[in-house]
N, C-alpha and C positions, 0 to 999 in steps of 0.2 A: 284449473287453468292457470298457467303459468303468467308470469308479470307481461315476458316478452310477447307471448300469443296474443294479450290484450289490444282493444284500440284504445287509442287516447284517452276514451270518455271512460271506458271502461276500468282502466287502470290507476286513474285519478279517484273512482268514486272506492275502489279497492282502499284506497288509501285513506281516504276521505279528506281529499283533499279539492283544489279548483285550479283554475288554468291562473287565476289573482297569487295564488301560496296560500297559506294557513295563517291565522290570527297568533300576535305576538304570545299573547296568554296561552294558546294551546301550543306552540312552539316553547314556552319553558317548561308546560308539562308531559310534553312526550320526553325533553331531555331528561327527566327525572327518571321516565319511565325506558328508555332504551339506553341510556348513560350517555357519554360523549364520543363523539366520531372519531373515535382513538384506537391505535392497536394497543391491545393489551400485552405488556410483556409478561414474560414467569416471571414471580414471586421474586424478587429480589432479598438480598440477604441485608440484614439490618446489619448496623455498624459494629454491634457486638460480634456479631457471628462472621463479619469479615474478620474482628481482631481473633479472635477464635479461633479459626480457619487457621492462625500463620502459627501456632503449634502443634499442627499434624505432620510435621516433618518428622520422621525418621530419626536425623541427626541431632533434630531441637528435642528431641523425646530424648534419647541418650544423655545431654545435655544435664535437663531437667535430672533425671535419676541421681547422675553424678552431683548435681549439686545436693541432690537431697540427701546422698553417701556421705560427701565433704560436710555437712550441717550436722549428719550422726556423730562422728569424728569429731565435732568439735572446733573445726575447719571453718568457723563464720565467715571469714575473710573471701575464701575462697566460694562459698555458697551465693553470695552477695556479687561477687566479679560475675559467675557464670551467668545469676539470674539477669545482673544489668544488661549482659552482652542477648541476650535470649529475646527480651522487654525491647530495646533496641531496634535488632532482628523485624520483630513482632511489628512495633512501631513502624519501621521504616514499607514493609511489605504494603498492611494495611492502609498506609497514605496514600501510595502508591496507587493500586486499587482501588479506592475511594475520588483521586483525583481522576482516575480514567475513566469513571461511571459518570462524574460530574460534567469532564470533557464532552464525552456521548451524550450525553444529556444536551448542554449546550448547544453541541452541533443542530438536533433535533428542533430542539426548539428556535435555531438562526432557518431551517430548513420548513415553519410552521407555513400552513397558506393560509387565506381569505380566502372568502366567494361573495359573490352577489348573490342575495336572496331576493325575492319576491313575498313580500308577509302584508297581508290585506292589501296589496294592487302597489304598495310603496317599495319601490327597489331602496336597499339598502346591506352594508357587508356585513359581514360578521363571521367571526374565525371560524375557519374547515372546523373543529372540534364542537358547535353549536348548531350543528346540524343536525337533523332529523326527520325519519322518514315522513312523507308528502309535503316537502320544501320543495320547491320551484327554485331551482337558481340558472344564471345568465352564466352563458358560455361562449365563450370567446377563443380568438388564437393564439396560445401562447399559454391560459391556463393551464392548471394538474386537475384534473378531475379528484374533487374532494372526497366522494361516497358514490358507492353504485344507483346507477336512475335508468329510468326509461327516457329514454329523444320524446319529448315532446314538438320541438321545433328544430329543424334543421337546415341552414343554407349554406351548402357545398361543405355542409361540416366533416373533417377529419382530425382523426383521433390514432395519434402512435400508440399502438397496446404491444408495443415487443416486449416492455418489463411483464407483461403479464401471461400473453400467447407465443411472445417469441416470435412473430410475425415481422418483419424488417419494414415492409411497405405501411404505410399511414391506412386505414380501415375505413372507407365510407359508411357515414352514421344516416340511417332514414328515420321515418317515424310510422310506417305502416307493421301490422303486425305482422310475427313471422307464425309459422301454423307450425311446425314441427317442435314436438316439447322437449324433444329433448336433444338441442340442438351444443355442441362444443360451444365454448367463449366468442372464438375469433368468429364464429360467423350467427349471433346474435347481433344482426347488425344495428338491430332496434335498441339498442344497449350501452352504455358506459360503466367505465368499473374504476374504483378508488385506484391511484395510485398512475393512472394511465395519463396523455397529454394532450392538448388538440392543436395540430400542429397548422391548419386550415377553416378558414370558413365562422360560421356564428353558429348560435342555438340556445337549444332550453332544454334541461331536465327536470324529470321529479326524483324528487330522492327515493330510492325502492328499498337500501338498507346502510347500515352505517357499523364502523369501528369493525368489531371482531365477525358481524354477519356478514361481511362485506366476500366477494372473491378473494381479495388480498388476505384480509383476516385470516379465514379458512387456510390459507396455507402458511399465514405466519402459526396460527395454532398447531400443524402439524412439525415445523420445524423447531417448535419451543421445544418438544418432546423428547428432542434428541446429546446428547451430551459430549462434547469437545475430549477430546484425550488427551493424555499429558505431551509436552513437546518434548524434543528430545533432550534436551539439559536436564529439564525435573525426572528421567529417566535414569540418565547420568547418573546424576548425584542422590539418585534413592537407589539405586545400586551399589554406589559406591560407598553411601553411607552406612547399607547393611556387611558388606565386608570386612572394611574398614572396625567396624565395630566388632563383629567376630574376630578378626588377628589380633584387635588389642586385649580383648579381654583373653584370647588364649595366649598372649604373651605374658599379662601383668600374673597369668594363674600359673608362666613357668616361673617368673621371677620368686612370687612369694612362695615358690617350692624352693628353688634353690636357697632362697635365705633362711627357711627352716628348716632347712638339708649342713647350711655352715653354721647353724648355731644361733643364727640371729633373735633378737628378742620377737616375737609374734605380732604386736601390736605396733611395733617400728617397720616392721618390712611389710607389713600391710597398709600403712601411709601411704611408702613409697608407692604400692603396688597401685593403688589409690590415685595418687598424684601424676602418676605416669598415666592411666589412662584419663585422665584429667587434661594433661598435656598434651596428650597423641593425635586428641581428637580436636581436628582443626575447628573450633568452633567458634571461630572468624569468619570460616566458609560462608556460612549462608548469609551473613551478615555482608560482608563486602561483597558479594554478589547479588544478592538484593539491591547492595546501593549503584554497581554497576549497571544493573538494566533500568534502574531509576534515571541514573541520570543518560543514558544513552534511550530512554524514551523521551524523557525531555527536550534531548536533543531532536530527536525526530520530529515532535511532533514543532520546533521551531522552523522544522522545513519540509510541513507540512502532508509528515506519516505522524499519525493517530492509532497509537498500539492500546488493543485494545485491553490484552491482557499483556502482563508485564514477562513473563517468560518467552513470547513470542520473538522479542526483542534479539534473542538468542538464534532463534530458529530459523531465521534468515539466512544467518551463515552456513545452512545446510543444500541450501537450495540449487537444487542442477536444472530444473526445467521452470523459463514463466511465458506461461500462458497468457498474453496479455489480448486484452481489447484493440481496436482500431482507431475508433470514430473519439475521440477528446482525450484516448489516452496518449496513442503515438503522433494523432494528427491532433490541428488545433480545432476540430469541431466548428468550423467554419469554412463553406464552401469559396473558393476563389476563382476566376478567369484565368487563367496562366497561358492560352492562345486564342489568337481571334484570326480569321480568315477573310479581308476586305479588297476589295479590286481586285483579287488575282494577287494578293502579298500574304503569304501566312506570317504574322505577329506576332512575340514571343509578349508578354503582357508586360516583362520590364521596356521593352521597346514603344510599347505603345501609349505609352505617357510621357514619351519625351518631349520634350517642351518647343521644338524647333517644328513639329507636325506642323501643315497649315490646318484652324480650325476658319471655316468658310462658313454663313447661314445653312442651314440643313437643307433648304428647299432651291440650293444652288445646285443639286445633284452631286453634290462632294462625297461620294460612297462613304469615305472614311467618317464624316460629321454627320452624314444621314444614320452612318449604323450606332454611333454610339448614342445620337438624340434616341433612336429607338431604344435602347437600353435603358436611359432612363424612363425614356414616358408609359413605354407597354411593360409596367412595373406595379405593384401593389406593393413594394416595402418600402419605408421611410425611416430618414435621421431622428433620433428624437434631440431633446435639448442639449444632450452631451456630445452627439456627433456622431453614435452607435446607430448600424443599422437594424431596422427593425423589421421582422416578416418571413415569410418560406425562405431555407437559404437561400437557396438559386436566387431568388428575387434578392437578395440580401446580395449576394457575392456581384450580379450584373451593375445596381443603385451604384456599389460602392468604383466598380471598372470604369462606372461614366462617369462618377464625377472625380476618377484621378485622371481620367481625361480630359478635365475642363467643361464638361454635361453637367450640370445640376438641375437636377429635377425640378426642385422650386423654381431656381429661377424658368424654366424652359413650361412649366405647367400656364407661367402666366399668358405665353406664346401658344401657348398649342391645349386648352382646357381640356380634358377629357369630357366627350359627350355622351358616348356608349361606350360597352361592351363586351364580350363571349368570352365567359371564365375558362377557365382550362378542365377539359375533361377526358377523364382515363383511355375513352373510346376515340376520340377526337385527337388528341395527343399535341392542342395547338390553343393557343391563350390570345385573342385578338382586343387591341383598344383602340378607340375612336375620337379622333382629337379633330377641335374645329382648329382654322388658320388664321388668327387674331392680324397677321402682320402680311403681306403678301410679300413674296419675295422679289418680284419685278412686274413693274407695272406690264398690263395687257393679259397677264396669267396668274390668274384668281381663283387656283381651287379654293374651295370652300372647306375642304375635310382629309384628311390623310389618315388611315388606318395601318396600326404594325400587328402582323402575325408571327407571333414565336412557339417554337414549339421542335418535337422529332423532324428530324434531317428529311427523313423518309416519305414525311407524312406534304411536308411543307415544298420541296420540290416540286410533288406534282402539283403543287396548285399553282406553282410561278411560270408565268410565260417566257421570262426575260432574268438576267442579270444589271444589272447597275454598277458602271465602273465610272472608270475617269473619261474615256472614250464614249460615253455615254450609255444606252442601253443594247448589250448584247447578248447572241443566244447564250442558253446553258449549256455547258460542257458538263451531261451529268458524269460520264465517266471518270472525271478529272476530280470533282467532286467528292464523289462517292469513296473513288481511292483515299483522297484526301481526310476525308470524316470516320472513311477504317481507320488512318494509318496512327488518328489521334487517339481514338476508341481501343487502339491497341495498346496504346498508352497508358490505359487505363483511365480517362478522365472521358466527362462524362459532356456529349455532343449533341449539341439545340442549333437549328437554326433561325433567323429572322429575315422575313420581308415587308412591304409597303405596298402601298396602293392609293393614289391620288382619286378623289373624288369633289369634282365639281359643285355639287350640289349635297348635302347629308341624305344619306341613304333613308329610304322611308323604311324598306323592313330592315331589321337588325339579324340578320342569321347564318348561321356559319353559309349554308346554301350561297348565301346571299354576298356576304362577307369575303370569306376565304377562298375566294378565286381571284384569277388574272392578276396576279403578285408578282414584284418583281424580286428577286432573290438580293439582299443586301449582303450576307454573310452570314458566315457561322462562327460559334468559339466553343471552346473543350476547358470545362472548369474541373475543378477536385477539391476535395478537403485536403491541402497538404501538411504534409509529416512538421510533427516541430522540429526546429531546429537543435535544440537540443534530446532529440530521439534518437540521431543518428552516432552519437557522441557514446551515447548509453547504452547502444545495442550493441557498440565495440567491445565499451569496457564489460560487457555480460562476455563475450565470444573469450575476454582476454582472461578473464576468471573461471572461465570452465563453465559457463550458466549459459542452458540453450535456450535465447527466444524465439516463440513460436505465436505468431499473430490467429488471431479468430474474431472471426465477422460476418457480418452477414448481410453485404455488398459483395458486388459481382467478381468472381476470381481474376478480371482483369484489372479492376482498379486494385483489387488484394494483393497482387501480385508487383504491383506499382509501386506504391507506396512498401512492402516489404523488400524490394529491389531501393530503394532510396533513401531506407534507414539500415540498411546491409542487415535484414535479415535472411533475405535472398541472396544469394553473390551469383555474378553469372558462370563463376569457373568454379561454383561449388555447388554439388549436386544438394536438392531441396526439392522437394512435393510438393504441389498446390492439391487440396484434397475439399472437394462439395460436401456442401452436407448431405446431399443427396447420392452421392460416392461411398460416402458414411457409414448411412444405413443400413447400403447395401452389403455391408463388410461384418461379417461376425465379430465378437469380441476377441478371439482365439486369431481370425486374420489380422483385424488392424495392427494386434499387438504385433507380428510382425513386420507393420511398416511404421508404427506410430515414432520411432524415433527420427528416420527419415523425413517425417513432415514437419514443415517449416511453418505455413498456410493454411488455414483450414476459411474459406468462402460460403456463403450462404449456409450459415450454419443457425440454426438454431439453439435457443441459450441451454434447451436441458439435454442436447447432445454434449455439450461441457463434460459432462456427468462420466460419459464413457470414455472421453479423453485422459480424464483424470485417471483412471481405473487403469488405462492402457498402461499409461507413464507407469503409475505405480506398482505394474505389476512389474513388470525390468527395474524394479529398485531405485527410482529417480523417487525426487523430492519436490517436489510440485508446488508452485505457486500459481493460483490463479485468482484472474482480476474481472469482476463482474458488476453490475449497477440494477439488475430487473430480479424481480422475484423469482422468475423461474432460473437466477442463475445461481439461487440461494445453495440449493443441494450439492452444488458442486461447491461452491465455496466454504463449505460444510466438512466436505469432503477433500479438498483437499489440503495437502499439509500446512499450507500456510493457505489463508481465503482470503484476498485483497478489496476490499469495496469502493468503490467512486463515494466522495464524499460533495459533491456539485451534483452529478444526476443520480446518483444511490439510491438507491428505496430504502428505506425502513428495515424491510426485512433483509434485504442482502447486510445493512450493513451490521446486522444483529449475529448473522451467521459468518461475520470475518471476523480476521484476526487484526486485521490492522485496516485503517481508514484514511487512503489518501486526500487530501483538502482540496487538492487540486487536480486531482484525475491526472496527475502527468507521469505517462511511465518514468521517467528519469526520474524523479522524488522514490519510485521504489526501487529504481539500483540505485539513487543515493541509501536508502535502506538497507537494502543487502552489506552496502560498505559497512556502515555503521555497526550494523550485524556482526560482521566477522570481526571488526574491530574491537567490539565488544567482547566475545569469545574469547579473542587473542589476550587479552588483557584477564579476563577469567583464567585459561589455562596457566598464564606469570603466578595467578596469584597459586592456584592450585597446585602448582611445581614448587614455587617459593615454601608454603604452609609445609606440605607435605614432605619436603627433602629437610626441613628444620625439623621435623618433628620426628621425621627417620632419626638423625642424628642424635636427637634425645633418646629415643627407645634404643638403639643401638649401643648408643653407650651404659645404659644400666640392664642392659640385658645381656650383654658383653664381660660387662667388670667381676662378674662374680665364675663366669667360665676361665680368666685368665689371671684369677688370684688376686685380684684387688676387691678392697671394699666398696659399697656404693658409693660412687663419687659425688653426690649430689643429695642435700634432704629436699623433701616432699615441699618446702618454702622457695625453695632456689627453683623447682622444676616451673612450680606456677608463676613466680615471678619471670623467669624467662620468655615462658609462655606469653604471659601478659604483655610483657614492654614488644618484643619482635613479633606477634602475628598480628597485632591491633592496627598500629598506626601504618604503618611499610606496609603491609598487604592491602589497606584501603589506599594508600598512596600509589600501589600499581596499577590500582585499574583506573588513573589518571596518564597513565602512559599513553604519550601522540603515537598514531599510527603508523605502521613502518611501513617502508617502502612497496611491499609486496601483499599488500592486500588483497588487487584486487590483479593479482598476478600469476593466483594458483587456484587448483582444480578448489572445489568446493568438499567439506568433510565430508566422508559417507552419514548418511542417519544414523546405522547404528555403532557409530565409531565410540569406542571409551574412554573416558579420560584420563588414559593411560597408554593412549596410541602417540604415534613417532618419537618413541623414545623414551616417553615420560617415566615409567615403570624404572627402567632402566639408571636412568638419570636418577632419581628421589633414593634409590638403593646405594647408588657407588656414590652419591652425593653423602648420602648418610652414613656410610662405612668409615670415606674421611673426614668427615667431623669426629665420629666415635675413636677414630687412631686417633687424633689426632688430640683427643682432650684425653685418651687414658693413659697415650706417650707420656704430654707432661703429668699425671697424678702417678705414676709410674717414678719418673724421674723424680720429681719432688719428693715423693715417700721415700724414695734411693736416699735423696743425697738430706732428708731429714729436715726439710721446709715448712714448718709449720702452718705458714700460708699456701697448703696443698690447696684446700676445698675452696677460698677464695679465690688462689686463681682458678683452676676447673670451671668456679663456676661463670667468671669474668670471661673467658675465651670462647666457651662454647655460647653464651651470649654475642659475643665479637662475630666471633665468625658466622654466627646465621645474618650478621646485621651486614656481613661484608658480601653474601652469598645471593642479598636482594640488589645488590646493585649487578651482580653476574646474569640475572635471568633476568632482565628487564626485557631483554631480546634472547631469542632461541639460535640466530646466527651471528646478529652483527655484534659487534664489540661494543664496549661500552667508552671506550677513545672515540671511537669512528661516531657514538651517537651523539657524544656531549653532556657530560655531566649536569649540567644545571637545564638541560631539556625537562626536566621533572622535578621540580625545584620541591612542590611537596615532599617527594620523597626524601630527598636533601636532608629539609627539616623533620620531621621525622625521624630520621638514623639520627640527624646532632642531636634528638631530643633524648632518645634510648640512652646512647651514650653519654647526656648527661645525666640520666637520671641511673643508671649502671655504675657511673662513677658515686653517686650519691651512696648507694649500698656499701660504698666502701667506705668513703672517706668521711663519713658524718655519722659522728658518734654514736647518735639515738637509733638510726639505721643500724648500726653496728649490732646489735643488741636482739634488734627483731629477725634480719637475715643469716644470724649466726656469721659474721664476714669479719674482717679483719684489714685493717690496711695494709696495703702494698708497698714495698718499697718500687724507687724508679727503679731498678733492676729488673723485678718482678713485673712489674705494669709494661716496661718495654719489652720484655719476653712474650707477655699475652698479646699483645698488640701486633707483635712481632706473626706469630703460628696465627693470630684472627684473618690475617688476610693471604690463608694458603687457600682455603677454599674460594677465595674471588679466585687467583690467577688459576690453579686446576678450571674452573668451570669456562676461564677465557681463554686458555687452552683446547678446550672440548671443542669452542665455537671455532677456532683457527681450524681445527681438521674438520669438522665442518664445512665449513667454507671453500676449504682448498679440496675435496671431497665433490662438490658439488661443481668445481671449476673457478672460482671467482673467490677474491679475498674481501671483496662486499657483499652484501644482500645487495641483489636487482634491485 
């Protein structure tokens, strides 16, 4: 027999336990013996094995060999650069990932709970993790259910389990046994499960099981099992890296053909051959891009996105679809009154605080001061010392209507006690309170008692005989009514009404029978949880980048459609789907995929329908972001390309299955994400263009020089030192580039787009071509005209010009007049540092010596200086027909 089939006495003795709890002594020895009420996560990688982890790259592999070729060689100098730059790399990743596990950490434990126990008859807390099965603990409204238990005690207890059944509505808990064993979650109603809330009411469980035994457990242990894929950048550039490594090694194997085709010495043009792929291979890359999504996670997580892996940081800017939540992400997770219906005036809720209303004693018949004293008094939520309301929202949203009306509940409790009354119940649909009359309000009329009934429009009509206006009491107009409470309902906001009833004397029985008749109808209001204010801002700028939001929830398609009509995910002159989840089901995977692009809204959905949403998207090539907080929304989050978690109502396990962790549940913090994202990117592809077109330029020109009769213009000291001074400092100084204009102005990349789309390819060759002319022109001329200082200048200009070449691609359109030079002041320094430390190779004797260089005369130095800045104006050239190509002599 199962826990839940049990009775109370039954299930306790199961346990061996008592309706007092368990003895402090045997409560630390069950801890010993079942562990602590914790999920357990997989195995985590110790701190070696993360530094470990950051040389399986591909490129850092290549890296490595080369240096250990340059160390055979002889080449110490060069073995020593590579490894520092690798170790760096290494370094930098691993912090990086080490701070993100500590962040998560953190979070978790800012996220820890308490509970009340019961241990030998003495209530007392003690941390959610200190529990153990046949613990008694106290439950309340507003607790997380710590571990799974049987109800021992329950009054009007409710319990939201959507993180766990997906259910939207709150779950009535009893305590008699259910007979059937083998009964689904959600309708064990004799039951509690870790991770779940209780949003109603009081009680008592026993504890039935803890940490990994738990319901929750059991599915976080199935989702450990499964394993994340690469994002799309670590794709990128592991493809890119294996190519890239293939053409250079089959260029350096034609070079050292050709030089022992012209005679050359063997162990000289194998340096070269050597140094050249030494050179070629940007191995800055991984390095400045590392430090790029470093500090663009940093950034995020100051505005509170919590990435949780450091590649993901990237993956955003792929994103064409997000799938976002409702309830705390686009709205503020706070119910409000936004109309009220009094005398025969419908009130818009800015109107009904205004401060010139007459407020009259309640029991002067003032419709208006009669409805809102019922708002506060036939209330269970309260201010606590800060000013926050406390309780069911509804109750929360009405407290705070009455007292921006000048109602306050304290003060008016003192006037009118509450002396009974009839909770609100699901069948009933109506919440009645009974308040004595401390004050009278004119002598000779002396009720004794006044009762307010709230509740369904529907339900509370038929029990009123009358209205209450200014005119005093007259018939109801249900038809006027009725129209009325559709026309708000259609609105989407969610419609209660309230009446009264004067009683003479206090009632001797208390019941609804008794109670809830001969009511006079005071009014009705239409509240919602409205949109944030800045949701509406952020659903633009999705629509303005090419990124479709699409809301999911699991509230009624009218209020869904409400609120998506109000942050413009709906537009009324643009067609969009409102789609049930029960419309859902009934749709194949092969149907929906033919409307899923269409849908804007998906209504009464359940969380692990996510799952097939996700599947839709991505089966039409979209790129999927979705946002989720309950366990069963893990698998989708899992699944899809980027998994966003609530970092305020999150569960555990959702936020172990995403990729990043909002702080604040606010959609707009993740299209500031997405920005950040592309941003990110954009400044990655500078460097990637920059590296790669410098490093064309190098292999072009010694691969070049021995096809058109010149000797290699370059030794094997000059390639690495160039290498060294221009890809190091300038490439980490571009991914400090401010964001241009059009961020968030253009379609989103496709996923599997290469780092060598719009243009790139194109550009890095004809980039590299003119540099190569342009540094064998002058070794050409200088050989002519018999300039001793050939190789030094060679190798002075073609340094020049890659340093002139980063300030060209800092932007792919706009100029670099229109951006403002000192916009990137790093970079600045930087270039003046090259260039002074370029100039040192020449002009300082001991330099002299080790670079094989020679000083220039000013003739010479203003000649190189001269041809270093052809490749800026060509590349500002390129952007001019650009520009005027696309219509406009600026970027948008």
């Amino acid at each position: 027999m199962k826990l839940h089939q049990m009775h109370i006495d039954q299930a306790l003795m199961e346990l061996h336990s008592t309706s007092q709890g368990i003895a402090e002594n045997e409560a630390r020895n069950r801890l010993m013996q079942y562990g602590p009420n914790e999920l357990q996560e997989k195995k985590k990688k110790t701190p070696l094995r993360m530094f470990l982890d950051q040389f399986t790259d591909f490129m850092i592999l290549v890296l490595i060999v080369a240096a250990i070729i340059s160390g055979i060689i002889g080449e110490a100098s060069d073995t020593i650069a590579i490894m520092v730059i690798v170790l760096l790399n290494a370094a930098l990743g691993f912090s990086q990932e080490y701070r993100a596990e500590r962040a998560m950490a953190a979070l978790k434990k800012m996220a820890s709970t308490s509970a009340t126990v019961v241990r030998n008859g003495q209530y007392r807390t003690a941390a959610s993790s200190e529990l153990v099965p046949g613990d008694v603990v106290i439950l309340e409204a507003g607790h997380i259910i710590p571990a799974d238990m049987r109800v021992l005690e329950a009054v009007r207890l409710k319990v939201d389990e959507a993180a766990l059944t997906g259910e939207s509505m709150p779950a009535e808990k009893q305590t008699e046994a259910m007979h059937d064993e083998n009964l689904p979650l959600g309708d064990k109603k004799n039951m509690l499960f870790k991770g779940t809330s209780i949003t109603y009411g009081r009680g008592k469980g026993l504890v039935t099981a803890t940490g990994m035994k738990t319901e929750l457990g059991r599915i976080a242990a199935m989702l450990q099992q499964e394993e994340a894929g690469k994002t799309p950048l670590q794709k990128r550039l592991a493809n890119f890296g294996t190519r890239l490594a293939v053409a250079i090694l089959i260029i350096c194997g034609i070079i050292f053909a050709a030089g022992i085709l012209r005679g050359e010495e063997p162990l000289g043009i194998f340096l070269v051959a050597v140094s050249l792929a030494v050179a070629a291979i940007p191995e800055a890359l991984p390095a400045v891009v590392t430090i790029s999504l470093a500090i663009g996670a940093r950034k995020m997580v100051q505005r509170n996105a919590l990435i949780r892996k450091l590649p993901a940081v990237e993956t955003l800017g792929s994103v064409t679809y997000i799938c976002t939540d409702k309830t705390g992400t686009l709205t503020l997770n706070r119910m409000t009154v936004e109309e009220m219906w009094v005398d025969g005036e419908l009130i818009q809720i800015s109107d009904s605080a205004a401060p010139n209303r007459q407020r009259r004693h309640p029991l002067f018949q003032d419709p208006y001061s009669l409805f809102c004293t019922a708002l506060a008094l036939s209330n269970d939520a309260r201010f606590d010392s800060s000013g926050n309301a406390i309780g069911d929202p509804t109750e929360t949203a009405l407290l705070v209507a009455a007292r921006a009306n000048g109602f306050d509940k304290q003060a008016l409790e003192a006037d009118f006690p509450r002396i009974a009354e009839l909770p609100f119940d699901s069948e009933r649909k109506l919440m009645t309170t009974i308040h004595r009359i401390m004050q009278p309000a004119e002598p000779g009329k002396v009720p004794a008692c006044v009762s307010f009934t709230k509740g369904a429009v529907e339900e509370l009509l038929g029990k009123c005989r009358g209205m209450i206006t200014s005119r005093g009491v007259q018939p109801l107009d249900e038809k006027e009514i009725t129209g009325l409470t559709s026309r708000i309902a259609a609105d989407g906001l969610r419609v209660m009404a309230i009446g009264m009833r004067m009683w003479q004397d206090a009632p001797d029985v208390v019941s609804h029978k008794n109670i809830e008749q001969h009511l006079l109808l005071l009014g009705f209001f239409g509240m919602m949880d409205p949109p944030r204010e800045e949701a509406k801002e952020a659903v633009a700028l999705c629509k303005t980048a090419g990124i479709t939001p699409v809301m999911i929830t699991g509230d009624h398609p009218l209020t869904a459609k409400t609120i998506a009509l109000r942050v413009g995910i709906l537009e009324k002159d643009e067609p969009g789907e409102v789609l049930t989840g029960a419309e859902l089901d009934a749709l194949s995977l092969e149907e929906f995929e033919k409307r899923v692009e269409s849908i804007r809204v998906y209504a009464r959905v359940a969380p692990e329908q996510k799952l097939k949403i996700v599947r839709a998207l991505q089966s039409k090539g979209h790129f999927v972001a979705m946002t989720g907080d309950g366990v069963n929304d893990a698998p989708a989050l899992k699944r899809a390309d980027i998994g966003v978690a609530m970092g305020i109502t999150g569960t555990d396990v959702a936020k172990e299955a995403s990729s990043m962790v909002l702080l604040d549940d606010n959609f707009a913090t993740m299209v500031r994400a997405v920005r950040e994202g592309r941003h990110i990117y954009d400044n990655i592809r500078k460097v990637i263009r920059y590296l790669l077109a410098t490093n064309s330029g190098e292999i072009w020109t010694l691969f070049l020089a021995p096809f058109v009769g010149l000797p290699i213009p370059l030794l094997p000291i000059h390639i690495l030192w160039i290498n060294l001074l221009t890809d190091g400092l300038p490439a980490l100084a571009l991914t400090r580039e401010p964001e241009e204009g059009d961020t968030m102005k253009r379609p989103p990349r496709h996923p599997q787009e290469n780092l060598f789309a719009g243009g790139l390819g194109f550009f890095v060759i004809w980039i590299g071509l003119l540099m190569a002319g342009i540094v064998l022109s002058l070794q050409a001329w200088a050989l002519y005209t018999g300039d001793a200082h050939w190789q030094t200048m060679v190798f002075t200009v073609l340094c020049f010009l890659q340093l002139g070449q980063v300030l060209a691609v800092r932007s792919e359109k706009e100029s670099l007049f229109t951006q403002g030079l000192f916009t990137n002041k790093l970079l600045l320094w930087s270039i003046t540092a090259a260039i002074v430390l370029q100039l040192c190779t020449i002009y300082v004797p001991v330099l002299n010596s080790v670079f094989k260089t020679q000083p220039l005369s000013a003739a010479e130095l203003a000649l190189t200086l001269a041809l270093s800045t052809i490749v800026f104006f060509a590349a500002e050239i390129d952007k001019w027909f650009r520009r005027k190509k696309s219509g406009s002599s600026k970027v948008p």
